[in-house]
DRENLUMLO-891693 format. One line per field, with one value per residue (C-alpha): residue in one letter; x, z negated, y negated. Coordinates in steps of 0.05 Angstrom, whole numbers, plus 5000, padded with zeros to 4 digits. Example, Ala and Ser with C-alpha at 12.3 -4.5 7.8 and 13.67 -1.06 7.14 Angstrom:
REM DRENLUMLO-891693
resn c(A, S)
c1 c(5246, 5273)
c3 c(4844, 4857)
c2 c(5090, 5021)
END
This chain:
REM DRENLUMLO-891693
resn c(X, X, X, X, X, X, X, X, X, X, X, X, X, X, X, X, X, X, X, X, X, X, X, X, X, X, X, X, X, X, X, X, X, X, X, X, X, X, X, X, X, X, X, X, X, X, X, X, X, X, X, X, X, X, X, X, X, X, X, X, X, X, X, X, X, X, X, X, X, X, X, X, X, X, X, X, X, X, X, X, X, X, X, X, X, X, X, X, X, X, X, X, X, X, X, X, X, X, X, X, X, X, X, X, X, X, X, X, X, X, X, X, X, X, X, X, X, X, X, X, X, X, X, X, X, X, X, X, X, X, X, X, X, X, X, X, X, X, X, X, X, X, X, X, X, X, X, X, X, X, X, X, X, X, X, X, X, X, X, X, X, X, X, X, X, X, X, X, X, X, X, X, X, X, X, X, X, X, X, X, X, X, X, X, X, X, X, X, X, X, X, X, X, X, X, X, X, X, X, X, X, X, X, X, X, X, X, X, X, X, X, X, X, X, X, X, X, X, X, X, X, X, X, X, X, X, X, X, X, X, X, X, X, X, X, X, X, X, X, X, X, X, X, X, X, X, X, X, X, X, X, X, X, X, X, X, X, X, X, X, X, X, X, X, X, X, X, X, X, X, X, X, X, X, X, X, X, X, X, X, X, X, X, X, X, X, X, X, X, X, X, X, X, X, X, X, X, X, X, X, X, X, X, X, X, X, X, X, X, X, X, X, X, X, X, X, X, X, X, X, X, X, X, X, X, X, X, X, X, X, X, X, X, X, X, X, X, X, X, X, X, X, X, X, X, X, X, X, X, X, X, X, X, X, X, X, X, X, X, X, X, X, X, X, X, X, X)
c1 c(4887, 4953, 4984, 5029, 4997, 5028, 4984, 4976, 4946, 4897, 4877, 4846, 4799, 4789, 4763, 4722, 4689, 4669, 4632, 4588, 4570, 4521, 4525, 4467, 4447, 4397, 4449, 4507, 4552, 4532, 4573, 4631, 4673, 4686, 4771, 4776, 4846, 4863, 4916, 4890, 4900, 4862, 4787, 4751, 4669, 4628, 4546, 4493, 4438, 4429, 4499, 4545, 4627, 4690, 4758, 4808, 4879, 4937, 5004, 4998, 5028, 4986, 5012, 4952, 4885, 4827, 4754, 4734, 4694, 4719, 4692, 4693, 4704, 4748, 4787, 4798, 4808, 4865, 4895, 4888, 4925, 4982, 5037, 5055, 5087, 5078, 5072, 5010, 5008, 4944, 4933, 4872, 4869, 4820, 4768, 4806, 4840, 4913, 4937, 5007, 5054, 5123, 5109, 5040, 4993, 4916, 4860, 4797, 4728, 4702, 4642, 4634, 4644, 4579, 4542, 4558, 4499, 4517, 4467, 4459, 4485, 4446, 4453, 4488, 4439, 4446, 4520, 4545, 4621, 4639, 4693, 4690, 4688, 4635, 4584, 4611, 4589, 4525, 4515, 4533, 4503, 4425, 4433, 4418, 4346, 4339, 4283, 4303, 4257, 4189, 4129, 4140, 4201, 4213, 4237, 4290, 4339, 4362, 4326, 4385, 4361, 4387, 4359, 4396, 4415, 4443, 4450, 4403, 4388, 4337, 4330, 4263, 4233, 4161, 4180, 4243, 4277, 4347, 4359, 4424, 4439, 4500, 4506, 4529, 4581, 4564, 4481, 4447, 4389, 4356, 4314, 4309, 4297, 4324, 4321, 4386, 4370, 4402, 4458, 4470, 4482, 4520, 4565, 4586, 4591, 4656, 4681, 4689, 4760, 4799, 4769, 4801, 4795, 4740, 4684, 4625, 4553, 4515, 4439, 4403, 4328, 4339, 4416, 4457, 4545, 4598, 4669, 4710, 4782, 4802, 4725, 4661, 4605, 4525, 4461, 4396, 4345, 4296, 4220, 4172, 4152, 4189, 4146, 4144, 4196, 4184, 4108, 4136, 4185, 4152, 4150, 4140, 4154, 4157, 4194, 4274, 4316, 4395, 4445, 4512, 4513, 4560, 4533, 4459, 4477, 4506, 4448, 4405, 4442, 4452, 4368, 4359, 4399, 4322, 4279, 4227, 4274, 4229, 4192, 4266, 4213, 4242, 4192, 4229, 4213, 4227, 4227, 4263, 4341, 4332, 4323, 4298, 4299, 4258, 4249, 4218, 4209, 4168, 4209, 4190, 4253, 4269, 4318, 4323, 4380, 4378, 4420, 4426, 4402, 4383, 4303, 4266, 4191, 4132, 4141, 4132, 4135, 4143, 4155, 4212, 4245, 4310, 4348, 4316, 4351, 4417, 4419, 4421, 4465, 4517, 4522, 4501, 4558, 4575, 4585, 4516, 4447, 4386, 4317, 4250, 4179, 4109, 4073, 4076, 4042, 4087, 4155, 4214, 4264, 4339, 4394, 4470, 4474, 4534, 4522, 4457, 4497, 4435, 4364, 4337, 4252, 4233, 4162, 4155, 4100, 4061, 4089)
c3 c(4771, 4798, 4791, 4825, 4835, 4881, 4944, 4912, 4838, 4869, 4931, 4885, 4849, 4909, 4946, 4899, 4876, 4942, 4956, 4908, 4946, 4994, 5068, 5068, 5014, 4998, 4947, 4988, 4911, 4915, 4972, 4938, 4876, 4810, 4799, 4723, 4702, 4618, 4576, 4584, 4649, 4708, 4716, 4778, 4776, 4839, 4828, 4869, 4821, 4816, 4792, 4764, 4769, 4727, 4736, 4688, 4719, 4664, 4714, 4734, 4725, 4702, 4713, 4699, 4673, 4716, 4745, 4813, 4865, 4933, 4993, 4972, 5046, 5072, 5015, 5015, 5085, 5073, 5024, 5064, 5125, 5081, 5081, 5024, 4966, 4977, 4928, 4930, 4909, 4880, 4866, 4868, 4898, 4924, 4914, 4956, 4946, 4980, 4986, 5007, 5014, 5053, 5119, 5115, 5083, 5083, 5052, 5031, 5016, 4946, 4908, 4837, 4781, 4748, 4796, 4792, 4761, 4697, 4685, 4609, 4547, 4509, 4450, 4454, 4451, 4465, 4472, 4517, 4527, 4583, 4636, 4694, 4740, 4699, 4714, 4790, 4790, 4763, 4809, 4875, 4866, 4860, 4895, 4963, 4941, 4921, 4961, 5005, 4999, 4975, 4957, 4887, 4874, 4810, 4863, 4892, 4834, 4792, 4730, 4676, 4614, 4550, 4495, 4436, 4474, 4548, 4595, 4656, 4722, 4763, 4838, 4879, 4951, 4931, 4988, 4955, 4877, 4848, 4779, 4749, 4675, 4628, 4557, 4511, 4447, 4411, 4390, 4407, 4371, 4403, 4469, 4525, 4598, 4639, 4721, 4749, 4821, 4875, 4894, 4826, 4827, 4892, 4862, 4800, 4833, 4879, 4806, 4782, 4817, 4759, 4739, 4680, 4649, 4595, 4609, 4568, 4584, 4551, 4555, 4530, 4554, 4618, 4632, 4630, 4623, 4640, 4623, 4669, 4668, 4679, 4704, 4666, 4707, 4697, 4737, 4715, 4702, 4749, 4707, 4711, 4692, 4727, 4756, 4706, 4742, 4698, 4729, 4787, 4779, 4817, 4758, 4774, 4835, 4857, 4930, 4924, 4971, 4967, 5021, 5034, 5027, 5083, 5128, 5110, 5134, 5195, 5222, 5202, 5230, 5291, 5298, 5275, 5346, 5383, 5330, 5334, 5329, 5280, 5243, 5239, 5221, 5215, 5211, 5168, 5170, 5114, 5125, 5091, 5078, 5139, 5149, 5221, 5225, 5288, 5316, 5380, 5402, 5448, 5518, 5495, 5474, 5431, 5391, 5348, 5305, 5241, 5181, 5135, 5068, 4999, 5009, 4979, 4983, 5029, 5091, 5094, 5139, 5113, 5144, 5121, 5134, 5160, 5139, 5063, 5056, 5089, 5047, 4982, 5021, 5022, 4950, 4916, 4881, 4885, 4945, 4942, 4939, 4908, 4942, 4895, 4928, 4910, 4977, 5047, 5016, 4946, 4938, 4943, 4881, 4904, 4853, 4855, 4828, 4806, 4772, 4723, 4734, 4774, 4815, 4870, 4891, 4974, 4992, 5051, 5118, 5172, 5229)
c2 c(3645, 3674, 3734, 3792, 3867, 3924, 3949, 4013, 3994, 3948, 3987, 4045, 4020, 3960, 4024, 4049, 3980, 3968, 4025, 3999, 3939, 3945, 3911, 3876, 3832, 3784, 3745, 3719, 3731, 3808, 3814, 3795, 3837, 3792, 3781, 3764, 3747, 3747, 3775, 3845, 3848, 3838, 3870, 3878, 3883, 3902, 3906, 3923, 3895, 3975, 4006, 3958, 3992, 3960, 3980, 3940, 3948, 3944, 3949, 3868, 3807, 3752, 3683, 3642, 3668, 3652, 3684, 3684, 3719, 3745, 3783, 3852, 3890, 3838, 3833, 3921, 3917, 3870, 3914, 3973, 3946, 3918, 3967, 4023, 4002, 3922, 3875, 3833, 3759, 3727, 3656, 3610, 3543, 3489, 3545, 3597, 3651, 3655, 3724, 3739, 3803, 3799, 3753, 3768, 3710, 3709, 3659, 3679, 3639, 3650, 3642, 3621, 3669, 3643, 3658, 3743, 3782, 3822, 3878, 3859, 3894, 3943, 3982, 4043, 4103, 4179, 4185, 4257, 4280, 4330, 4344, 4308, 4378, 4402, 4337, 4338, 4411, 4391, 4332, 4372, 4425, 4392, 4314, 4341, 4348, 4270, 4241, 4184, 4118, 4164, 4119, 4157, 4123, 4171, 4221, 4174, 4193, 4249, 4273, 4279, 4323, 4325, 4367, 4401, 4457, 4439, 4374, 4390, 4356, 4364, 4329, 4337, 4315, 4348, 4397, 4428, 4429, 4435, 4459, 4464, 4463, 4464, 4482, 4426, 4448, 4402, 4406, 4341, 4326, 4277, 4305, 4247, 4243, 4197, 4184, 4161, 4130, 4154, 4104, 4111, 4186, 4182, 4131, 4172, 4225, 4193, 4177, 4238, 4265, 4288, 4356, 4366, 4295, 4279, 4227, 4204, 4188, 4141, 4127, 4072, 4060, 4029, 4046, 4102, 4085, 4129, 4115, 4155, 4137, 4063, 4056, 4040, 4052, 4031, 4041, 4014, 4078, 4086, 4070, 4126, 4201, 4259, 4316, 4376, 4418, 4472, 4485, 4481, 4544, 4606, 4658, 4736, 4745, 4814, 4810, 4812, 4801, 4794, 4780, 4757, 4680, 4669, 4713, 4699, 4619, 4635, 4668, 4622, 4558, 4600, 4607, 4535, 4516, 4530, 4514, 4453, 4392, 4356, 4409, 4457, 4518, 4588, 4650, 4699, 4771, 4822, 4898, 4952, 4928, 4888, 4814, 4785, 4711, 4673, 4606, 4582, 4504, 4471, 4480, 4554, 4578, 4631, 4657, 4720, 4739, 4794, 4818, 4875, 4860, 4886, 4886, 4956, 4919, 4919, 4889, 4808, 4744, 4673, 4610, 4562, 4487, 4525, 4457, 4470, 4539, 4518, 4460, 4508, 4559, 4500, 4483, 4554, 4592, 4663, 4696, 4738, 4703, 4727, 4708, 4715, 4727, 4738, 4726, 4694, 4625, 4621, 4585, 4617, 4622, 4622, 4633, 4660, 4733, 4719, 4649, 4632, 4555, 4533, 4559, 4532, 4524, 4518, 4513, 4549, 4522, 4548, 4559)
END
C-alpha cells in the first residue's frame, strides 16, 4: 500500500471514524480503523462490534493498492498535530505503516486486515429518505431520555417508528419519555419498529452536520444503514419489545399551566442549587397565575424562588426530578411551554405551544 493524501481530506473523516472506536476493547484489532487502498480510492472502516462507520475518500493518490489496519487514536492524533494544508504520505512496509509529511516521519504498528470484524451484509429492507436537519432535530430533541446500562437493555436505545404516516422516535428511562414525530411525503406502507442502541444513536447523530443535505435510512431486521454524505453508517438493532409508549401518555388532564421557557428554567436550575444532591427533588406549587418552586437538602437548606404563569385551576403541589424537567426545558422548541396535569400522583405532559414537533412525559416523586 502507498499513497499521498492532504492533512485536511483525511483528518475529517479520521475524526469522525474514531469516535466510533471505543477505548477499551476486548479485541486488540477493534482498537484499530481498517485503511483499504483500490482504484476507487482509499476507504477507512472503524467498528465497535455495535456501529460499524465507512468513509471512502476520492481526493487521493493511490500508488499501490493494499489493506491494513492501524491504531485509530494514534493515527488521528498524528494527523491532528500535523500542520494545515500538509500533504500526508502513506506506505506499508515490513508490516508497518511509515507516515511522513515535510520533516516530520512516524511508524506505526499494524494488525492484519483479516482479522477486522465486518458486521455482515443483509438485505436491504424498509428504505426512508429525509434531510439530515430534520433526523438531527428528531434525534436531539428525545436521546436525553435513553437509559444508560438498564437491566432492560430495550431502554438503552432509541425506538425508531415508521408507519405509513410519520417516522417517530421514542427514548425512555422508565422514569421519563421523549416523543417526537415527523411526517413522511412519501406514504410507507410497511409499519416496523426498530431499537437503535444508544452508541448507535449518539454516533449518527455527530453525522448529521449538513442540514440541508439528503440521507437515507435503511432497516433490515437486525441493522439499520444510513448513507450520509461520503459515510455509510450501521448499528446492529438492539433485540427486544419496546414499552407501549402510547399507554404511557397521560390523557385528560385537566391542570394547565404555561410559562415562559426561558424564564421557567432559570428558576428552576436556580432552586435545584439546594436541592438533595442525589434525589435533585423539587416540590412545585401551583396557585392562581402563580408558580412557587421549593427545594430543601439535608444540611437543611432552603431555597424558594416563584414565577408568573398562565395557571386558572385549583390550587396544587407536585413533586418533580428537577434534572427531568430541565432536561426537556433544554431541547423543547418554542419559546412558551405548556404543562398538563390531572393530580399531584399523575405524570406530567410537557409540549411546546408553539410546536406539535414533539411531547414530553415526567413522572413526578414524593418528596
Amino acid at each position: 500500500m502507498k499513497l499521498t493524501i492532504t492533512r485536511e481530506a483525511l483528518l475529517t473523516p479520521l475524526l469522525a471514524i474514531a469516535g466510533v472506536v471505543e477505548k477499551k476493547q476486548t479485541m486488540p484489532v477493534l482498537a484499530n480503523i481498517l485503511l483499504v487502498a483500490d482504484e476507487s480510492g482509499l476507504s477507512l472502516t472503524g467498528t465497535n462490534m455495535e456501529v460499524e462507520l465507512v468513509s471512502h475518500i476520492d481526493d487521493v493518490e493511490v500508488e499501490e493498492y493494499g489493506r491494513i489496519t492501524v491504531p485509530a487514536k494514534k493515527l488521528s492524533d498524528i494527523c491532528r498535530a500535523l500542520g494545515e494544508q500538509s500533504r500526508i504520505g502513506l506506505s506499508l512496509k515490513d508490516n508497518r505503516v511509515q507516515l511522513s509529511s515535510g520533516r516530520s516521519h512516524f511508524t506505526l504498528s499494524t494488525l492484519p486486515a483479516e482479522h477486522f470484524p465486518n458486521i455482515e451484509e443483509e438485505a436491504d429492507g424498509l428504505e426512508l429518505s429525509l434531510l439530515q436537519g430534520e433526523l438531527k432535530t428528531l434525534l436531539d430533541a428525545t436521546s436525553f431520555a435513553m437509559a444508560q446500562q438498564d437491566v432492560r437493555y430495550y431502554l438503552n436505545g432509541m425506538l425508531f417508528e415508521v408507519t405509513p404516516e410519520h417516522l417517530r422516535v421514542v427514548a425512555t428511562d422508565g422514569h421519563r419519555l421523549a416523543m417526537a414525530t415527523h411526517k413522511m411525503p412519501n406514504p410507507v406502507s410497511e409499519p416496523r419498529q426498530m431499537i437503535v442502541p444508544r452508541k448507535g444513536v449518539q454516533e449518527l447523530a455527530r453525522l448529521l452536520t449538513d442540514a440541508n443535505e439528503p440521507c437515507t435510512l435503511q432497516f433490515g431486521d437486525s441493522h439499520v444503514r444510513a448513507t450520509i454524505g461520503s459515510f455509510i453508517y450501521t448499528s446492529k438493532l438492539i433485540e427486544g419489545k419496546f414499552p407501549d409508549y402510547q399507554r404511557v401518555i397521560p390523557r385528560g388532564g385537566n391542570m394547565v399551566m404555561i410559562a415562559d421557557r426561558q424564564e421557567l428554567r432559570s428558576t428552576l436550575t436556580r432552586a435545584a442549587i439546594l436541592s438533595h444532591e442525589n434525589v435533585r427533588g423539587v416540590r412545585l406549587q401551583f396557585d392562581h397565575n402563580q408558580l412557587k418552586v421549593f427545594a430543601n437538602n439535608p444540611e437543611h437548606e432552603e431555597a424558594e424562588d416563584s414565577l408568573m404563569v398562565e395557571y386558572q385551576s385549583e390550587p396544587l403541589q407536585i413533586g418533580f426530578n428537577v434534572s427531568y424537567l430541565t432536561d426537556v426545558l433544554n431541547v423543547i422548541d418554542g419559546e412558551t411551554v405548556k404543562m398538563t396535569l390531572a393530580n399531584p400522583n399523575s405524570s406530567a405532559l410537557l409540549e411546546s405551544t408553539e410546536s406539535d414537533l414533539a411531547l414530553y412525559v415526567v413522572m413526578p416523586m414524593r418528596l
